[in-house]
C-alpha positions in Angstrom: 144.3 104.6 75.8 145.2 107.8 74.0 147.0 105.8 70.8 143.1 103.9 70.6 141.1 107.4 70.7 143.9 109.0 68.5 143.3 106.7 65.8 147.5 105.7 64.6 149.4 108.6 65.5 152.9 109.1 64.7 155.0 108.5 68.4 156.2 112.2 68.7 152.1 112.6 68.4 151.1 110.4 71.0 154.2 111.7 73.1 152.6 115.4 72.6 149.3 114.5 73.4 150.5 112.4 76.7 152.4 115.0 78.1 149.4 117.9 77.8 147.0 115.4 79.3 149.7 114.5 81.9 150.1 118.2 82.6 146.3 118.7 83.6 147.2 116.1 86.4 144.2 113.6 86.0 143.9 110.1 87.4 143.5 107.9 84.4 139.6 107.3 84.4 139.3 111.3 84.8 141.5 111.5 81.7 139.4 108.8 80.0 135.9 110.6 80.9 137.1 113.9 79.6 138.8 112.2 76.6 135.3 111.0 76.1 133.7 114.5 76.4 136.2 116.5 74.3 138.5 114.7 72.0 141.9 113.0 72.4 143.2 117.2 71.3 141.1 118.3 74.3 143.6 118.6 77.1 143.6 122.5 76.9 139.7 122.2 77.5 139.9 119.7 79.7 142.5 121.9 81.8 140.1 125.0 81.8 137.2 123.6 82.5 138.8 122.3 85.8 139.7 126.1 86.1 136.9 127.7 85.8 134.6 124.8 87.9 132.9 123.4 85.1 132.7 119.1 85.7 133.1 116.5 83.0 129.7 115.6 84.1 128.0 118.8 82.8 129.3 118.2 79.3 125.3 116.9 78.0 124.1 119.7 79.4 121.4 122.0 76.8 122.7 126.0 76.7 120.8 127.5 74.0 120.1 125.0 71.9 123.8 123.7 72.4 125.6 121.2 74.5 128.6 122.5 76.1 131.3 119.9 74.9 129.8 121.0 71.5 130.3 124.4 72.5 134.0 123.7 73.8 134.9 121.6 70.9 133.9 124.6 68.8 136.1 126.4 70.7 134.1 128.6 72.9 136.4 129.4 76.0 135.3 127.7 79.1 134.6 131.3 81.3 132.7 132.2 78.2 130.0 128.8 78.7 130.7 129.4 82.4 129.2 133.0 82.3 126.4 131.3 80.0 125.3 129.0 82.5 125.4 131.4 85.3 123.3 134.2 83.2 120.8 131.3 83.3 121.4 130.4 86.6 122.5 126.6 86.3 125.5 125.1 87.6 128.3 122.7 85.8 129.9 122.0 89.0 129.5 118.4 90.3 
């Protein structure tokens, strides 16, 4: 799955980016959804977002004007859009 999103990665590559996505301890159709929502690179995200409560469900979500994978993928910290959403008083929890 990761070698189709990743494009042709070398194999130390796709090694790399198998063990960060292993490390956030997903099943595979998690990994796949959040792989969807914030790039084959996104396992840091990924891992925060589970941190701070935010659901790979809430990733369409509209804050100001932005969604919030856009927002993550531009490399707003995950507490940061947390404490968005909450100043608005939404939820990205499932």
């Amino acid at each position: 799955m990761l070698s189709r999103r990743a494009g042709h990665p070398r194999r130390a590559e796709l090694r790399d980016l198998a063990q960060a996505w292993t490390r956030v301890g997903l099943w595979p159709a998690e990994m796949e959804a959040w792989i969807g929502a914030v790039g084959v690179n996104g396992a840091a995200i990924a891992r925060d977002c589970l941190t701070a409560g935010i659901a790979v469900s809430a990733m369409d979500i509209v804050l100001d004007g932005m969604r919030v994978k856009q927002r993550l993928r531009g490399g707003e910290p995950a507490f940061s859009v947390l404490a968005r959403v909450t100043a608005c008083g939404r939820s990205l929890s499932d």
